[in-house]
Z-matrix of the N, CA and C atoms (Angstrom, degrees):
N
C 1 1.449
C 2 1.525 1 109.98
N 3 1.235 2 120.93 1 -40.77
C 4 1.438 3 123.80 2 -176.43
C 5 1.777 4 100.71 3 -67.34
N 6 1.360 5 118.35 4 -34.00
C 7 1.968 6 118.15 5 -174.78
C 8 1.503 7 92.00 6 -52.79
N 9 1.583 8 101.80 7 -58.44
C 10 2.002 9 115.76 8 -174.62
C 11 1.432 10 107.89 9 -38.72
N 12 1.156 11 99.18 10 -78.99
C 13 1.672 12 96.52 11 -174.46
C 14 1.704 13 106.09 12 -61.51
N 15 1.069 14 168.82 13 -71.93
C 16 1.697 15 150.60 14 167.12
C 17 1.375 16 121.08 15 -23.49
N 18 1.561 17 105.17 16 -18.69
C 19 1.118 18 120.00 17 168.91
C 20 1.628 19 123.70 18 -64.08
N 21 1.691 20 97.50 19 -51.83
C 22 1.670 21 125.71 20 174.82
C 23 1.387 22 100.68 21 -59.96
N 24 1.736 23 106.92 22 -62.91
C 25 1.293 24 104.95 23 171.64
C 26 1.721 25 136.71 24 -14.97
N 27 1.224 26 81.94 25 -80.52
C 28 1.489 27 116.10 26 -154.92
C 29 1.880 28 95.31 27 -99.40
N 30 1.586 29 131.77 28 27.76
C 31 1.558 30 133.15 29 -175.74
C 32 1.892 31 104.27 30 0.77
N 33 1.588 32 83.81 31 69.58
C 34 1.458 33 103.97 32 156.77
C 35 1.658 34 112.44 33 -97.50
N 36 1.484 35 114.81 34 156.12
C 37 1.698 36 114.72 35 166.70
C 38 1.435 37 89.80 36 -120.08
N 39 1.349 38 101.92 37 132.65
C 40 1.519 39 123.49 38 -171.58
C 41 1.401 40 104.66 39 -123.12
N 42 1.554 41 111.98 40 107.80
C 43 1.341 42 102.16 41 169.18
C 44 1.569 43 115.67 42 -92.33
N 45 1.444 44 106.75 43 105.14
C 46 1.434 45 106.86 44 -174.62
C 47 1.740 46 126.99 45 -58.36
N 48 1.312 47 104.96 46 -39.08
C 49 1.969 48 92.76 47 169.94
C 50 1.308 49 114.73 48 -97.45
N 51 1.283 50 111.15 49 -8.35
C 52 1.818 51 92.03 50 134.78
C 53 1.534 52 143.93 51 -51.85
N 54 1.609 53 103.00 52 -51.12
C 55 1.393 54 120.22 53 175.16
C 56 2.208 55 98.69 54 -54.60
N 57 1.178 56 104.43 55 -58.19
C 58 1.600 57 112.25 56 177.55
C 59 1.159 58 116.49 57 -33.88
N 60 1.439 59 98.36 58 -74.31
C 61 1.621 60 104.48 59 175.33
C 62 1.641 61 118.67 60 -49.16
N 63 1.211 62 111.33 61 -43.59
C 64 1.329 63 101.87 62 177.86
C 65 1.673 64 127.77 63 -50.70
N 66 1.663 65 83.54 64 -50.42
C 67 1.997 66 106.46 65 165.21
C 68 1.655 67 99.92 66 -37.68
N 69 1.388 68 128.70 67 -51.51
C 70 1.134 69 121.32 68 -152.60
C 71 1.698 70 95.80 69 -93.04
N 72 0.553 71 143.22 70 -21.17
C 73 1.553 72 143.20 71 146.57
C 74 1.591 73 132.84 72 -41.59
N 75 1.227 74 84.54 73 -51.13
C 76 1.765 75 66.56 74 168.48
C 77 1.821 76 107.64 75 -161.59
N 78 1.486 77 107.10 76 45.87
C 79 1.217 78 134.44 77 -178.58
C 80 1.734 79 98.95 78 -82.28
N 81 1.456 80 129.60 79 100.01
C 82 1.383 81 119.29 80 142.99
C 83 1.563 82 126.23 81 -1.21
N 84 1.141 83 102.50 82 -48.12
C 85 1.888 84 108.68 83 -168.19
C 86 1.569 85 103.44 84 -90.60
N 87 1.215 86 136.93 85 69.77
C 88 1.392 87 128.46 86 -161.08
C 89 1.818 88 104.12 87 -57.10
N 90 1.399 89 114.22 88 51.21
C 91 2.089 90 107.79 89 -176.80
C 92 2.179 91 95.69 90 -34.39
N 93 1.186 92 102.66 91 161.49
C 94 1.113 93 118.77 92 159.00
C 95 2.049 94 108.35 93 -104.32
N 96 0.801 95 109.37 94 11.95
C 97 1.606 96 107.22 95 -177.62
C 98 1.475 97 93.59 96 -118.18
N 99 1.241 98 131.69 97 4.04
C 100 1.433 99 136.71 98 166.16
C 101 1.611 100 119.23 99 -49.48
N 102 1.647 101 88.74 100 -42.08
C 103 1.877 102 97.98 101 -175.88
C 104 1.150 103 101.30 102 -90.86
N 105 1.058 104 145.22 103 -15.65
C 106 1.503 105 151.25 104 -167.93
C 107 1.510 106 98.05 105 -103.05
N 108 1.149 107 116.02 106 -16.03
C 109 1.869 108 101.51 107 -173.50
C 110 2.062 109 95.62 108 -101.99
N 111 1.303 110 100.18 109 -12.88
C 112 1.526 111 111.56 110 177.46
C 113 1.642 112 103.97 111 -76.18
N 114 1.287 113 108.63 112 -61.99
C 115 1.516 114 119.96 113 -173.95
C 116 1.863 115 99.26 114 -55.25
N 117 1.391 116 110.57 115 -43.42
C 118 1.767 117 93.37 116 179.73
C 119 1.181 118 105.21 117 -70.90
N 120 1.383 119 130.34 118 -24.67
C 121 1.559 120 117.31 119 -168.46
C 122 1.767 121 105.27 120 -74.21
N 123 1.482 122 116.47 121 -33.03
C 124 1.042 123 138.52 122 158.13
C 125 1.758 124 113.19 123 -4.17
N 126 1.862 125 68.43 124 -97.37
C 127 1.595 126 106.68 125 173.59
C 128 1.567 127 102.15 126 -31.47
N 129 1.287 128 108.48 127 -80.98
C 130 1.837 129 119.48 128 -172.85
C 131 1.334 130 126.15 129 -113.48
N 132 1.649 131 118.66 130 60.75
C 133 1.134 132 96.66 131 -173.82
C 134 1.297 133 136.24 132 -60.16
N 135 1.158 134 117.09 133 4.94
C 136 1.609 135 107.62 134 156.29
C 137 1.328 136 122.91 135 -81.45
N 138 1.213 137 131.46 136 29.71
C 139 1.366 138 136.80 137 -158.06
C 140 1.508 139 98.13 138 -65.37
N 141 1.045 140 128.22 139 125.33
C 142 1.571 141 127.05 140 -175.02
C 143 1.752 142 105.57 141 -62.94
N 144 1.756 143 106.57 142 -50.83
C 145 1.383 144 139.57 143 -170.63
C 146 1.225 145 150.61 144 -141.75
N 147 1.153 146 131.49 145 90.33
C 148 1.953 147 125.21 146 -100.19
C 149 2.236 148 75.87 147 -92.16
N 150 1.237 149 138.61 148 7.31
C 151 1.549 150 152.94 149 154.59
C 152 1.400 151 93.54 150 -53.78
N 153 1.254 152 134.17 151 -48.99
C 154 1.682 153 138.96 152 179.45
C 155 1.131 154 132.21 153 -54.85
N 156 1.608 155 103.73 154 -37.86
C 157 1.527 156 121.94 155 -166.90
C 158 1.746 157 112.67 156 -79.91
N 159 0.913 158 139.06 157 175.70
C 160 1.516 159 119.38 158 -149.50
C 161 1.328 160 89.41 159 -104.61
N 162 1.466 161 132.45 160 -30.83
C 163 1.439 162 107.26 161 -165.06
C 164 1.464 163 99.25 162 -70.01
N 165 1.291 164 114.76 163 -48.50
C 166 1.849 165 117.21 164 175.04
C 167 1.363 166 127.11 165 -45.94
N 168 0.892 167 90.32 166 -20.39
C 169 1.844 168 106.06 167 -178.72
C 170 1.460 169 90.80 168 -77.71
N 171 1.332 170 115.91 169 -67.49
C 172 1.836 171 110.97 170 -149.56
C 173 1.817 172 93.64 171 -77.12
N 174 1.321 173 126.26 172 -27.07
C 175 1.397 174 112.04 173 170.99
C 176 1.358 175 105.10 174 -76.39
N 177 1.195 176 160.42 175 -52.85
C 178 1.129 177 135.89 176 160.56
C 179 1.430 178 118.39 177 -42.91
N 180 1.298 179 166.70 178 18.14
C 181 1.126 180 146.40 179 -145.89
C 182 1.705 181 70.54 180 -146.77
N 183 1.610 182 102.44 181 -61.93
C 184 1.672 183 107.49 182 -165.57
C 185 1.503 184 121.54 183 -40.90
N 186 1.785 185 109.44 184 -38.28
C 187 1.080 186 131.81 185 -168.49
C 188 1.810 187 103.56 186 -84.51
N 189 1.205 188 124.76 187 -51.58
C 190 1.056 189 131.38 188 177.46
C 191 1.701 190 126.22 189 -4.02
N 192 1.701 191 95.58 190 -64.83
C 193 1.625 192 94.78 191 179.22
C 194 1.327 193 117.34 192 -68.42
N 195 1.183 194 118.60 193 -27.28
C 196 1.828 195 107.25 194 167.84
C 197 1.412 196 125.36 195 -80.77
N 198 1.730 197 123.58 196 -21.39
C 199 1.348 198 117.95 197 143.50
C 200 1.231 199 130.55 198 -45.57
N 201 1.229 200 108.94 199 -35.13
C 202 1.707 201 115.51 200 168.17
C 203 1.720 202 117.10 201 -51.41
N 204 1.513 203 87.93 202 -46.50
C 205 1.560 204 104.56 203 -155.38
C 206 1.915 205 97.67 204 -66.13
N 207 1.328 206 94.76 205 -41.45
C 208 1.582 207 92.53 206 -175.71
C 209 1.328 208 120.53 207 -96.76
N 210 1.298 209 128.40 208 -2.85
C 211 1.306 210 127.75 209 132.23
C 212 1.275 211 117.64 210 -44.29
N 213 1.213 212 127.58 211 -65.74
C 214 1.456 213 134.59 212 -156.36
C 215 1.442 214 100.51 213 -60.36
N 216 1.725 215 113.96 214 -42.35
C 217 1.228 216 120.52 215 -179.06
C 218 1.756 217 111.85 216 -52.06
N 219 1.091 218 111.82 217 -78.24
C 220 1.817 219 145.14 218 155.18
C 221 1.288 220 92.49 219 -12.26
N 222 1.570 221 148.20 220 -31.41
C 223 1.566 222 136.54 221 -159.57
C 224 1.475 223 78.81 222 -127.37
């Protein structure tokens, strides 16, 4: 979200699963959601919020009740 908006800023064209893929290339942090944040940008590169895109959606949704659980714990 911060590339997007510097983007608006600054009338950059940002190809976002480009930028990804690249991350996953020769990024120190090898994420496994690297190819999956490429493939949504893919899918839509206008994705406003890669939270939208369906794989993010159903892993957040999936994950959800045990964030709860250990929050609730944690407070």
């Amino acid at each position: 979200m911060l590339m997007r908006e510097a983007a608006k800023t600054y009338n950059w064209t940002l190809n976002n699963a480009g930028i990804a893929a690249m991350w996953r290339g020769g990024c120190i942090i090898k994420s496994v959601f690297l190819s999956d944040i490429t493939a949504a940008y893919r899918e839509n590169p206008e994705l406003e919020n890669l939270l939208v895109s369906p794989f993010f959606l159903k892993a957040v949704s999936t994950a959800q009740a045990g964030w709860r659980r250990v929050i609730a714990q944690g407070t």
